[in-house]
Phi, psi and omega in degrees: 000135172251143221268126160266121150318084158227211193282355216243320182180154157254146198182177174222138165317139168293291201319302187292337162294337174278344174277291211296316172325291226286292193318296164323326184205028193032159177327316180309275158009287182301262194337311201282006167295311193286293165349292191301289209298328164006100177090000208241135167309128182258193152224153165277156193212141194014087138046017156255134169302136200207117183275156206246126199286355175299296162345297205260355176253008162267290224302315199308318160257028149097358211275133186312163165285138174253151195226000000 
């Protein structure tokens, strides 16, 4: 996944996180992902949706959503 830079925040496409879960940790892995971002702010970036990388690196260690 390549990681987007800009002065504001880092992050990764939602999408492309959901292909690296499914490969990578299998489907169930992917739902509880879609399931944890439930509710949670993303930000766009060129019209794709970009998950903030502090976000995908809580869901990765099991860690609650902060809201």
């Amino acid at each position: 996944m390549k990681l987007i830079k800009t002065k504001s925040y880092s992050g990764y496409y939602y999408d492309e996180i959901l292909k690296y879960l499914k490969k990578n940790y299998g489907e169930q892995k992917m739902q509880e992902f879609r399931q944890w971002m439930n509710g949670q702010t993303i930000a766009v970036y060129r019209s794709r949706g970009v998950v903030y990388k502090w976000d995908f690196e809580r869901f990765l260690s099991g860690k609650a959503v902060i809201d």
